[in-house]
Each structure stands twice: as structure tokens, then as C-alpha cells.
C-alpha positions in Angstrom: -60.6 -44.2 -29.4 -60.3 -40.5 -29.6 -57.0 -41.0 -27.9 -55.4 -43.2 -30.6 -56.5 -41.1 -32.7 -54.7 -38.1 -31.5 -51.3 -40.1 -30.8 -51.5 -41.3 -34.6 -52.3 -38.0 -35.7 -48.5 -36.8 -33.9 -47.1 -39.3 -35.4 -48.2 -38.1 -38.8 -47.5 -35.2 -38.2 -43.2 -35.9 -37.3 -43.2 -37.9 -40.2 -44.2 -35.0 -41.7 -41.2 -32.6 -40.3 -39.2 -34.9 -40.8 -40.0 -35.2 -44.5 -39.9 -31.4 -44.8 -36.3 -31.1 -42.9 -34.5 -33.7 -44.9 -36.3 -32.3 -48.3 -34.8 -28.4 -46.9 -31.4 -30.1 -46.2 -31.3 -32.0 -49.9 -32.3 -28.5 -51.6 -29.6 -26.2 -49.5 -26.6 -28.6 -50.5 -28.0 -29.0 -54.6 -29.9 -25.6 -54.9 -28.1 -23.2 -52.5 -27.7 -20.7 -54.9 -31.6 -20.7 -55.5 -32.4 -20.9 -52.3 -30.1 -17.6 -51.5 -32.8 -14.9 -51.5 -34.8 -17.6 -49.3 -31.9 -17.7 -47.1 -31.7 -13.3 -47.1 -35.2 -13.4 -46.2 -34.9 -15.4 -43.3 -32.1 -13.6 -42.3 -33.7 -10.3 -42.4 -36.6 -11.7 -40.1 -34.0 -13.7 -37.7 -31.3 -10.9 -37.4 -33.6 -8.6 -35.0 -34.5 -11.8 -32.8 -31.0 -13.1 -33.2 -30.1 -9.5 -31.5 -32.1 -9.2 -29.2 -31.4 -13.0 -27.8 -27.4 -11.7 -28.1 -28.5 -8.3 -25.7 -30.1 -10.3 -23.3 -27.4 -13.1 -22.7 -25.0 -10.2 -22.7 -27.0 -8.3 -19.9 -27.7 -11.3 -18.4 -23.4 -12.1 -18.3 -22.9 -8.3 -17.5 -25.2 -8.9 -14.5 -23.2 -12.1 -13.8 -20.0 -10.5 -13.9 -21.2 -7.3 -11.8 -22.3 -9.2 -9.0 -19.3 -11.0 -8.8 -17.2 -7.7 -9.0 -19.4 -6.1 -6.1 -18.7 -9.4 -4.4 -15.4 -9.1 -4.7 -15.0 -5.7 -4.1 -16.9 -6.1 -0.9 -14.7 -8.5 0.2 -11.5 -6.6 -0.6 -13.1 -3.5 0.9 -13.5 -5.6 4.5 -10.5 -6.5 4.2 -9.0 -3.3 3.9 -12.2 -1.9 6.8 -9.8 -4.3 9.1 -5.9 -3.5 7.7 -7.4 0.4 8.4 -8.8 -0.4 12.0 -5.8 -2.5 13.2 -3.8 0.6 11.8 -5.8 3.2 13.8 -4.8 0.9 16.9 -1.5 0.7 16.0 -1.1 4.7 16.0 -3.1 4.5 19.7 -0.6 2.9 20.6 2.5 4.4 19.2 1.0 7.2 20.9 0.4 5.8 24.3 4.1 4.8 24.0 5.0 8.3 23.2 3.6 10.1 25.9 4.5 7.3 28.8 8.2 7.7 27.1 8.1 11.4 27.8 6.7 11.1 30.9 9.8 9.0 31.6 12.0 10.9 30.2 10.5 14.3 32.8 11.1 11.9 35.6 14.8 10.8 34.4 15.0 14.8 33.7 13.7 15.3 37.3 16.3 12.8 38.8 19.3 14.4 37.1 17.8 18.1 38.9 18.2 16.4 42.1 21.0 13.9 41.5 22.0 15.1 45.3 19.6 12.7 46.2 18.6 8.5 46.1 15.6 8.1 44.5 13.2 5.0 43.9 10.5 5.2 40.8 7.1 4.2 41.6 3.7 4.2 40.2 0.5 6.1 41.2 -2.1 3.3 41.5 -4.6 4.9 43.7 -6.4 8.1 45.2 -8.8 9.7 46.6 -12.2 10.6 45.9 -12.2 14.3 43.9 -10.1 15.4 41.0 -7.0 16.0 43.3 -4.5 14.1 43.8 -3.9 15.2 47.2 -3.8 11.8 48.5 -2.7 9.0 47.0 -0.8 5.4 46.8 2.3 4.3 45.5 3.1 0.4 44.0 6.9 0.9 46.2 6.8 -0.6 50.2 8.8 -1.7 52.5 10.0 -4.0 50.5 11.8 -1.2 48.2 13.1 0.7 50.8 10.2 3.1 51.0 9.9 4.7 54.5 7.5 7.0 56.3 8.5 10.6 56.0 10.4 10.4 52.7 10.0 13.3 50.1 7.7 12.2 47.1 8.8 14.7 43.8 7.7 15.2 40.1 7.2 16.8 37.4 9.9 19.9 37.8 9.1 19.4 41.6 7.3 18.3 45.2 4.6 16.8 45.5 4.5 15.5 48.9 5.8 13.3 51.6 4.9 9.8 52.7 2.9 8.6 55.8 2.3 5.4 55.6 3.9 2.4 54.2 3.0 -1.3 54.0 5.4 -3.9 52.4 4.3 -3.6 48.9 2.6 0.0 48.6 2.7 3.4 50.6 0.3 6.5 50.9 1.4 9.6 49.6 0.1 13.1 51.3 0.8 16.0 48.8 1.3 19.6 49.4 -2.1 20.5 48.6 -4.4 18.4 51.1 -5.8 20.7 53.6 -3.5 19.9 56.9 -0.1 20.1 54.6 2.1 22.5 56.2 5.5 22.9 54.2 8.6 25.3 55.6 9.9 26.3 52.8 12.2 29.7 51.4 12.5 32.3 48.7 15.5 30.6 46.8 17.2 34.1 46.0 17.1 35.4 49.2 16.4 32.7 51.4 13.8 34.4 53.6 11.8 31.6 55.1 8.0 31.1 54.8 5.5 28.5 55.1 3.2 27.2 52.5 -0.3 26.2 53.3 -2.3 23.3 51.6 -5.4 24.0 50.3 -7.9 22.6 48.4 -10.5 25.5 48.0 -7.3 27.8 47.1 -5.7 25.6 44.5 -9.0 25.1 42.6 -8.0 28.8 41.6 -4.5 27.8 40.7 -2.5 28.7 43.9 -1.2 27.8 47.7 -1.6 30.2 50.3 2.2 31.5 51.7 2.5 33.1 54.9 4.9 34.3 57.9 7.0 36.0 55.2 9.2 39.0 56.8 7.4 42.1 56.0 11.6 43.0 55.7 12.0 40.2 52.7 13.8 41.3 49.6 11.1 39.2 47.4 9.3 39.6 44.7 6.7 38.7 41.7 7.7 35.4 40.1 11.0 34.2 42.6 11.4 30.7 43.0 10.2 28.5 46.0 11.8 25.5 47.6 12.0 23.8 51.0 13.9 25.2 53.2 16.9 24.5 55.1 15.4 24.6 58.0 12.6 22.0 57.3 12.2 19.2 59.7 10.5 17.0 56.9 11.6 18.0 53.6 15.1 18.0 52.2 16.5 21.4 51.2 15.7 22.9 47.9 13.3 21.1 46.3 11.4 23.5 44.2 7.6 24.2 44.8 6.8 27.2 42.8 6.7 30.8 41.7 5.1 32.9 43.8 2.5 35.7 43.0 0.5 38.7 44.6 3.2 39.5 47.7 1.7 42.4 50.3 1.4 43.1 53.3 -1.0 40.9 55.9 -3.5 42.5 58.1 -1.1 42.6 61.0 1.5 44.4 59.2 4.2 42.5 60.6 4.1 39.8 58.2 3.8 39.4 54.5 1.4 36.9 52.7 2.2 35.9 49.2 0.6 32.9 46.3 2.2 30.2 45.1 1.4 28.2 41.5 2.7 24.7 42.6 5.2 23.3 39.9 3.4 20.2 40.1 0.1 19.4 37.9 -1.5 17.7 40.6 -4.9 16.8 38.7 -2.6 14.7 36.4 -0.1 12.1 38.6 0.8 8.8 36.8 4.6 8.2 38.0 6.6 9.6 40.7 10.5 9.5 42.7 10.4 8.8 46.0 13.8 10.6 47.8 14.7 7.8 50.0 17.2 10.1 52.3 15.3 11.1 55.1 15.6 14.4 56.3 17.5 14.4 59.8 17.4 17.0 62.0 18.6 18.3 65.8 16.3 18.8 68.1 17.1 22.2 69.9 14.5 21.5 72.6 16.8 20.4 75.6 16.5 19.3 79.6 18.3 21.8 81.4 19.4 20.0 85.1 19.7 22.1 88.3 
């Protein structure tokens, strides 16, 4: 009961509205100009609300429009995160290229020095335990031409000498290791000498050079290279500049240093001089 009432009581009550809106509607079109300080009124009590509802849908579109600027400038700044990344790896390796073409260019450098001799390019691809590179291996075998005993140079000079060759690779001993043993001579002069390998002595910078005539003409800074008289190494490859010349403790002989030519902490490529160094042996069988 109670709830028929209510439901009659809404439908009073649109009537009602209804009445009121078409009744508002008839006066505005027939009485507008009555109704105009009516109308003012209103307006002065809607024009606040009508404001505020115009801020917030204008924050609220702001808000709209600066998330999809961060959006998008998030996007466009990964983009850019990438174009800067794949540019930093570009320059790596611009600069990887750089240095492997001057590296290439000290060994064409290094060939034209020595034209007098054949020489075969080859890679370092191993070594030996330490930061030395007193022994080492070489990608060039048998296969190449490579041969025990050849001369191994870079840099501005020697490094070694082979002694042991497979068909694809070969070992490299360098003037350095500890049982090297390298005739060489004072270019200037030619006084001979021999240069000792040396681990403990090149971690100070130097080789140890001995059997020098205590007679030689030589002196601080004059160029080293293998000798002439070298059963191993080819004549005048250069080894160094030699340092700190006296006397030795026998007085017969003068003891010198050498600063190798050759960084040999820092070997990526090297020639291989693929003439052999032949010599006469002057050791012969005298018959009765």
C-alpha cells in the first residue's frame, strides 16, 4: 500500500516538472525581456560553478595531454637512448679499426726496413703464462712456408726466432726468455757482442750485453743489430740502443744495457723472415 503510494506520489511529482519546464519555456519565448534580470540572476549564481566545471575539464585535458607528451617523449627519448648506444659502438669500432690499421701500417713500415728480406705476416694467437711475451705462437705453419730457425721481427725490430713448427701454427722464442742468446754488433763500429735474455732484467727495461772489447769505440745510445757473424740471425736487424757501457769485473771485457726496440708486453702481429740464415762451419776433420 505504502508502496503505491510512493510510486504515485513520483508520478505527481514529474507531472509537476514537467508542468513547471514547459510553463518556463512558454514565458522565455513571450516574456524574455521580463524575465531578463531573472535570467542575470541566474547567471551571476551559475557563472562561478560554470567556471569552476570549465577549470576542472581543462585540468583534467591538461592532465590528458601531459601524460601523453611524457609518453611520447619517453618513447622518443628510448629511441634516441638506442641511436646514442649504437653510436658509442660505432666509434669503438672505428677505433679498433684505427689502431689495427696502424698496427698494419708499422708492419708494412717494418717490411719496407728490411725489404732485403721475404717475409710472411702472421698473427700472435698464444703465449705463455706472465705478462711477457717471451714465448709465444704464431697462426703461419708449414703450410706457409714457416720453418724452424727463421727470424720473427716487429715493431722497428727483433723479436725472436722460431723453434717449432707444425703445419698450421709455430712457436715463437723471443730475445727475452731466459736461455736467448743473440750475437749481435754495435752498428757503427761493428764490434761484436752478445745479448743475453732476461726476464728479471727486462722487468727494469733492459737486456744484459756482454763480451764487448774493453778496446770498442762505443758509446751511450749506438744502435744494436745482429751480427754478421750470427749463426741464427740474419745480419742487421736492429735490437736496440744500448745504455750504461763500463768496464766488467775482469777488465778485459766491457758489459753494456740494451732497451730492446720491441714492446714485448704488447705483441698482436708479426713478419716472419723466411730466409734462413746459412752459415759455414769452420770446424773441420783434419786426416793424417
Amino acid at each position: 500500500m505504502k508502496l503505491q503510494k510512493k510510486k504515485n506520489n513520483s508520478i505527481h511529482y514529474l507531472i509537476i516538472f514537467v508542468l513547471i519546464c514547459g510553463i518556463l519555456a512558454a514565458v522565455s519565448v513571450f516574456a524574455g525581456g521580463v524575465l531578463t534580470p531573472v535570467k542575470s540572476a541566474v547567471t551571476i549564481v551559475l557563472s562561478p560553478m560554470q567556471k569552476g566545471i570549465n577549470t576542472v575539464g581543462n585540468a583534467i585535458f591538461s592532465l590528458n595531454e601531459d601524460s601523453k607528451s611524457k609518453s611520447e617523449l619517453k618513447a622518443e627519448n628510448k629511441k634516441l637512448e638506442e641511436r646514442v648506444d649504437a653510436l658509442e659502438m660505432e666509434k669503438r669500432l672505428l677505433e679498433q679499426d684505427q689502431v689495427e690499421l696502424e698496427r698494419l701500417q708499422d708492419l708494412l713500415n717494418l717490411k719496407e726496413k728490411y725489404k732485403q728480406y721475404n717475409t710472411v705476416g702472421a698473427r700472435v694467437i698464444s703465449k705463455g703464462s706472465g705478462n711477457w711475451f717471451e714465448i709465444f705462437a704464431i697462426d703461419k705453419g708449414s703450410k706457409d712456408g714457416i720453418k724452424k730457425d727463421m727470424n720473427v721481427i716487429a715493431g722497428n725490430g727483433l723479436v725472436g726466432i722460431v723453434y717449432d713448427v707444425t703445419e698450421n701454427t709455430a712457436k715463437v722464442r723471443s730475445i727475452i726468455n731466459d736461455t736467448s742468446m743473440v750475437s749481435a754488433m754495435f752498428l757503427k763500429t761493428t764490434d761484436n757482442c752478445i745479448v743475453k735474455g732476461s726476464l728479471d732484467t727486462m722487468a727494469d727495461g733492459y737486456l744484459e750485453v756482454v763480451y764487448i772489447d774493453k778496446d770498442a769505440k762505443v758509446k751511450e745510445g749506438d744502435e744494436l743489430v745482429t751480427s754478421n757473424v750470427s749463426s741464427k740471425f740474419n745480419e742487421g736487424i736492429t735490437i736496440g740502443t744500448v745504455s750504461d757501457i763500463k768496464l766488467d769485473s775482469t777488465k778485459l771485457t766491457k758489459t753494456a744495457k740494451v732497451t730492446p726496440v720491441v714492446d714485448f708486453k704488447h705483441l698482436k702481429e708479426v713478419l716472419v723472415i723466411t730466409d734462413l740464415k746459412h752459415t759455414e762451419s769452420l770446424d773441420t776433420e783434419t786426416k793424417e
